[in-house]
ZADO-1210 file (C-alpha; in nm, 4 decimals, padded with zeros to 6 digits):
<atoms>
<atom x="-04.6975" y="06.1767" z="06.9177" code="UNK" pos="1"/>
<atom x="-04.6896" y="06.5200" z="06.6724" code="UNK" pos="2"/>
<atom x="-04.5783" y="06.4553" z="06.2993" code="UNK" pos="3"/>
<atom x="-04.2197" y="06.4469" z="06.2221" code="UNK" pos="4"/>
<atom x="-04.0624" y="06.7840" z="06.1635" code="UNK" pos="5"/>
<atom x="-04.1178" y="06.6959" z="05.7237" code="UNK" pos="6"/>
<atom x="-04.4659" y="06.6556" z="05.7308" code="UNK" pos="7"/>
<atom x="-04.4786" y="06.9596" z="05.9844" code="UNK" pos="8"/>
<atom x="-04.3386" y="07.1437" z="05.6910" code="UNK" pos="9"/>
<atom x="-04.5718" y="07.0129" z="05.4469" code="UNK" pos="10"/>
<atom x="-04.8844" y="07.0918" z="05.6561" code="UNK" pos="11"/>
<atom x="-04.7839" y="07.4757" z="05.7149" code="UNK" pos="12"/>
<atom x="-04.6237" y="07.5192" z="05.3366" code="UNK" pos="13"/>
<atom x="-04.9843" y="07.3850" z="05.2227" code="UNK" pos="14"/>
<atom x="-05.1609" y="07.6253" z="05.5128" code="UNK" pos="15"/>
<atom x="-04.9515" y="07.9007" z="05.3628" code="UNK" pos="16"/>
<atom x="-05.0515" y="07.8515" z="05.0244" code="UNK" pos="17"/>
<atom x="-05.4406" y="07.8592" z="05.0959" code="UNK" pos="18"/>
<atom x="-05.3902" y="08.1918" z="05.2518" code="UNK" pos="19"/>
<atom x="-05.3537" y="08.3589" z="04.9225" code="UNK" pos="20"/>
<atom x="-05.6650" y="08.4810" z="04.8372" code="UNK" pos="21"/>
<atom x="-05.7758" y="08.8565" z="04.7240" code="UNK" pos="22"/>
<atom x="-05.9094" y="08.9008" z="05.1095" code="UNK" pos="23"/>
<atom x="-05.5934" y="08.8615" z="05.2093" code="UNK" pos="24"/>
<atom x="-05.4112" y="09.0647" z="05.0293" code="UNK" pos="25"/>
<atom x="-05.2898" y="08.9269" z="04.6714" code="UNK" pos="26"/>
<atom x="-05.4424" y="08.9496" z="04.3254" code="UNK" pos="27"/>
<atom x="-05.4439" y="08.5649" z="04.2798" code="UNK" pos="28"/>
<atom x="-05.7160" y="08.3714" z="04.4613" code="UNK" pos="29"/>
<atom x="-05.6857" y="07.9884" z="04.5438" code="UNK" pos="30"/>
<atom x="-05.9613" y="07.7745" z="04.6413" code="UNK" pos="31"/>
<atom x="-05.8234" y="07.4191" z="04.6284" code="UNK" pos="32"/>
<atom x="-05.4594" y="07.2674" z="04.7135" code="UNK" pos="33"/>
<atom x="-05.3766" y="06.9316" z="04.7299" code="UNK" pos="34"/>
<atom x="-05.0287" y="06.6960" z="04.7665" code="UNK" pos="35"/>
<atom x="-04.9978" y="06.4622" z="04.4494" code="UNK" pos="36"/>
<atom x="-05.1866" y="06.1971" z="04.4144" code="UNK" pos="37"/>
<atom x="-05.1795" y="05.8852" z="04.1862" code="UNK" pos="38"/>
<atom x="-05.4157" y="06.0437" z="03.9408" code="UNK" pos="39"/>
<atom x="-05.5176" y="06.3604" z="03.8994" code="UNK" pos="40"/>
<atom x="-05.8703" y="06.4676" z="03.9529" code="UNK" pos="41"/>
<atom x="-05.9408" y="06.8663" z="03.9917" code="UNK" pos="42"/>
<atom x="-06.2962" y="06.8089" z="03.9103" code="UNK" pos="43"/>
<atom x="-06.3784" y="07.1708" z="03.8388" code="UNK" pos="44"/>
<atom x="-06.2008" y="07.2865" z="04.1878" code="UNK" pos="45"/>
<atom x="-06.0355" y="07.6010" z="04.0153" code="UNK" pos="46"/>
<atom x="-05.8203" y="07.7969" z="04.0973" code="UNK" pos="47"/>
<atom x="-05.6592" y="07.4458" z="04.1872" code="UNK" pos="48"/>
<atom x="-05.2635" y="07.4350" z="04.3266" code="UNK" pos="49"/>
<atom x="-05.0962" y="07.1097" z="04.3540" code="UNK" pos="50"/>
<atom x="-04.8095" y="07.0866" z="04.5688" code="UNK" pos="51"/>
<atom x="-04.5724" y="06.7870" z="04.4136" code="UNK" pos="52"/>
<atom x="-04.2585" y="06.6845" z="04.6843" code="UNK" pos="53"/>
<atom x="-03.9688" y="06.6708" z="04.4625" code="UNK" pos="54"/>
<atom x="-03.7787" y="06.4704" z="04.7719" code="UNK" pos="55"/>
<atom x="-03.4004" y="06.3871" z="04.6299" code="UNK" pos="56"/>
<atom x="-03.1819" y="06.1334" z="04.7185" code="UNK" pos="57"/>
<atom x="-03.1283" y="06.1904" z="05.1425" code="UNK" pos="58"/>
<atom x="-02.7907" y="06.1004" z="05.1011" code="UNK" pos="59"/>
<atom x="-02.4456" y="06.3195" z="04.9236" code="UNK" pos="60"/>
<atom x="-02.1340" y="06.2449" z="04.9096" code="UNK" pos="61"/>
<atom x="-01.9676" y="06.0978" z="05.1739" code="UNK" pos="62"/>
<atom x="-02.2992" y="05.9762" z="05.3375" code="UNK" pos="63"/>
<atom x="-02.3743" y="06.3906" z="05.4644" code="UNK" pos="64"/>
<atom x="-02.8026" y="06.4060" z="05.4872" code="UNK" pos="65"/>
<atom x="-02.9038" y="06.7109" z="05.1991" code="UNK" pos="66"/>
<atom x="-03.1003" y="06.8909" z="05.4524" code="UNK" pos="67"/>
<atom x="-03.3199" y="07.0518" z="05.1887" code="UNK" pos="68"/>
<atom x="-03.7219" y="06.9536" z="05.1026" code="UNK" pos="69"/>
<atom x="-03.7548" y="07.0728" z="04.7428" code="UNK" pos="70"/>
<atom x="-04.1029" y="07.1033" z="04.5843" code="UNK" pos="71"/>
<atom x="-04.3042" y="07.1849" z="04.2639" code="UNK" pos="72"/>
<atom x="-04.5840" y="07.4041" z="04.2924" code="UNK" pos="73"/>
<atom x="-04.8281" y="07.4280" z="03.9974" code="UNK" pos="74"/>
<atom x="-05.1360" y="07.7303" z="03.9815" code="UNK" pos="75"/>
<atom x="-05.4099" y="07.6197" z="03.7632" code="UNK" pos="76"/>
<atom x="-05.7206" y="07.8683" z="03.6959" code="UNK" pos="77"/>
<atom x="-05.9043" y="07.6020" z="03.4997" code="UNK" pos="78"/>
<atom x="-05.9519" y="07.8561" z="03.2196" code="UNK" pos="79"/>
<atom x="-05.9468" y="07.8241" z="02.8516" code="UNK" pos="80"/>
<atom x="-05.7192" y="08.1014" z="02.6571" code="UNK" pos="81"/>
<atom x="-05.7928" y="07.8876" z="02.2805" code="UNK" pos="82"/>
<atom x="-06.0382" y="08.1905" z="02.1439" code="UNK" pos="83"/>
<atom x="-05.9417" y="08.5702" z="02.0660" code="UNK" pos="84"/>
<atom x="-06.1501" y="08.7048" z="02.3145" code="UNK" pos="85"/>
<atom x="-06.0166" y="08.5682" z="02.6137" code="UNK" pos="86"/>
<atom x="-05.6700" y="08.6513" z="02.7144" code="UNK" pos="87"/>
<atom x="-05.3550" y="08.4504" z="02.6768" code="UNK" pos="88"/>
<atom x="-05.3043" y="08.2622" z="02.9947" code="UNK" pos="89"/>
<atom x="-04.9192" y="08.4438" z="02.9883" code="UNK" pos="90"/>
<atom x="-05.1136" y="08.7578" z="03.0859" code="UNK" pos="91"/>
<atom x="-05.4080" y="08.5977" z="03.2975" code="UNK" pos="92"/>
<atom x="-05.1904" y="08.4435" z="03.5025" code="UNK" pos="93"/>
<atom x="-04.9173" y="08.7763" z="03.5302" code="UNK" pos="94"/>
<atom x="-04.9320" y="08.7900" z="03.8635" code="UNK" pos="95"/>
<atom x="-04.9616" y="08.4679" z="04.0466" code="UNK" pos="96"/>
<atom x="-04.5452" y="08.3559" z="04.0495" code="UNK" pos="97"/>
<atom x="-04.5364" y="08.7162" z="04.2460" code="UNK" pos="98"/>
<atom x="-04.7839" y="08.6204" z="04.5095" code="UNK" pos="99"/>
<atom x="-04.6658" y="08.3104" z="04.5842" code="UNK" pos="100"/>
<atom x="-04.3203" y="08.4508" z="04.6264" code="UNK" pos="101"/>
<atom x="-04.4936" y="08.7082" z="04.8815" code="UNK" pos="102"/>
<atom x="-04.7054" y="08.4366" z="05.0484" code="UNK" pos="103"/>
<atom x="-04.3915" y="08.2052" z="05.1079" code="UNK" pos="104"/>
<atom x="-04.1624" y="08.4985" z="05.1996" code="UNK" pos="105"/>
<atom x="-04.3654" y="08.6347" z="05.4683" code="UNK" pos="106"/>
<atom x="-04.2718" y="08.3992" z="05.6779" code="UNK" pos="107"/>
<atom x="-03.9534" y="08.1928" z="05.5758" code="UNK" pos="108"/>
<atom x="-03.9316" y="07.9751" z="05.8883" code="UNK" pos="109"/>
<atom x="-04.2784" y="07.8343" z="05.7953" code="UNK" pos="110"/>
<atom x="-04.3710" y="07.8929" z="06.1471" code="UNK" pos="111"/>
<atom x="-04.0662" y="07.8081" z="06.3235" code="UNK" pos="112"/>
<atom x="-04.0343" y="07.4695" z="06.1487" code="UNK" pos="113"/>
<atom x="-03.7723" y="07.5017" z="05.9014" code="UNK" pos="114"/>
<atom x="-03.4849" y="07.7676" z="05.8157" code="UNK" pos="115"/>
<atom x="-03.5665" y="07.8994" z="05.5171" code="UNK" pos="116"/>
<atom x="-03.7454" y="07.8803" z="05.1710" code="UNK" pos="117"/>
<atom x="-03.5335" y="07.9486" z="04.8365" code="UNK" pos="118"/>
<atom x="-03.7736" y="08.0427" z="04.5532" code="UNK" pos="119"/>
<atom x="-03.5688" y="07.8778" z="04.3058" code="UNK" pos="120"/>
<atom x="-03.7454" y="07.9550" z="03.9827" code="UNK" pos="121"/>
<atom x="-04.0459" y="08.0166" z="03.8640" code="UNK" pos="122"/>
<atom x="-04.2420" y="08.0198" z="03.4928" code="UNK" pos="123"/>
<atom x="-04.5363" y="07.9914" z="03.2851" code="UNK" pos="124"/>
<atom x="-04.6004" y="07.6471" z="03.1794" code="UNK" pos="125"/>
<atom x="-04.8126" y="07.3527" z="03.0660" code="UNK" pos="126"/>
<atom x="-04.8989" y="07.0623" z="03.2988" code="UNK" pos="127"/>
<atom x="-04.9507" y="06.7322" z="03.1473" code="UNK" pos="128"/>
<atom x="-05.0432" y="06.4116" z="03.1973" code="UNK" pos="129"/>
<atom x="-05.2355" y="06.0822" z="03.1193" code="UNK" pos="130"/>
<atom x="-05.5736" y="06.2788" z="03.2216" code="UNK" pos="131"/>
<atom x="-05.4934" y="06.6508" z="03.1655" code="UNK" pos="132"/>
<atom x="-05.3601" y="06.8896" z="03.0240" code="UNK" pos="133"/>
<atom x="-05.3625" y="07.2372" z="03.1844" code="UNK" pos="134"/>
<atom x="-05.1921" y="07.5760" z="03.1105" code="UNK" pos="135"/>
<atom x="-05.0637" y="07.7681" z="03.4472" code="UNK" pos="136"/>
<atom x="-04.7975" y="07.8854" z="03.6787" code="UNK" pos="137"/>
<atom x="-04.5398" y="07.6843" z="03.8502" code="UNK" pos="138"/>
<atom x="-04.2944" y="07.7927" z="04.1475" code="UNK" pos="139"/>
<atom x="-03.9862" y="07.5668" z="04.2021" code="UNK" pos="140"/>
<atom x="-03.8928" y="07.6183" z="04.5754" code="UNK" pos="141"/>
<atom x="-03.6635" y="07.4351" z="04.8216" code="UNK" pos="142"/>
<atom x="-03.7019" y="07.3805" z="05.1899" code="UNK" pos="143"/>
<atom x="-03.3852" y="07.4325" z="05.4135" code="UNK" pos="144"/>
<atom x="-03.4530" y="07.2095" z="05.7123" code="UNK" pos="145"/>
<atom x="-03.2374" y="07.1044" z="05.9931" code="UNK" pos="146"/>
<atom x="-03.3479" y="06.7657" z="06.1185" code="UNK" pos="147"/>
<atom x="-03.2227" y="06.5430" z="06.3912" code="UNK" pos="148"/>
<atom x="-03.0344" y="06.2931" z="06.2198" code="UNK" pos="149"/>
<atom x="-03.1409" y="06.0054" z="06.4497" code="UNK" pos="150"/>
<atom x="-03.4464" y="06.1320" z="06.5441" code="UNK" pos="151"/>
<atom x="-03.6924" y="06.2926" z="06.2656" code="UNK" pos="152"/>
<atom x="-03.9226" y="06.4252" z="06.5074" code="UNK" pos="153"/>
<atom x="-03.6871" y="06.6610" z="06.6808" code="UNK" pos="154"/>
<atom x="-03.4688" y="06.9514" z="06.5148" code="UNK" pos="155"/>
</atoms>
């Protein structure tokens, strides 16, 4: 049996997001992208994007299934803006919220498996946790999905 119509979703959003690269069109190149993970370990794989499921509570009011995958995207380039001569990662990073919007727009249905992406918002910002701390992009977007109620494989 194929994966369930959600992680069909995941697997093209995260094919999607490796196409951006300067061959392919966009200013911004990416070379690694990865789901979360329990710790964080880039290990020098810059430009890095980690692709965080933000899945919300499956049920609303009166028991209706939100039919909407949100996720946080985060661009990291891996380089250091602390010293005059390099540039302000605010400016380094000018155009990378743009390409991802073109990337995911190209194709809202994500191949046919979902209605539509919503780029919700979209900002300069720094990523932190117990093991890093890293200055970059981030892209808020949601996932409008129609899913079989009873059956997660089917639409």
């Amino acid at each position: 049996m194929g994966d369930c119509i959600d992680a069909q979703i995941i697997d093209n959003l995260i094919t999607v997001v490796k196409s951006i690269t300067a061959e392919n069109g966009y200013n911004t190149n990416v070379k690694k992208v990865e789901l979360a993970r329990t710790q964080l370990e880039i290990n020098d794989n810059y430009p890095y994007v980690l692709v965080i499921p933000n899945e919300i509570d499956p049920l609303q009011d009166y028991g209706i299934r939100e039919d909407v995958l949100p996720f946080l995207i985060w661009y990291f380039d891996g380089k250091n803006d602390t010293s005059d001569d390099t540039d302000p990662f605010t400016w380094r990073l000018r155009n990378v919220a743009a390409d991802f919007i073109k990337a995911l727009r190209k194709d809202p249905s994500l191949g046919g498996v979902c209605e539509n992406i919503r780029i919700v918002s979209h900002n300069y910002g720094i990523f932190v946790d117990d093991v890093i701390v890293e200055p970059g992009v981030f892209i808020y977007i949601e996932i409008e999905r129609v899913v079989n109620p009873d059956n997660p494989y089917e639409f």
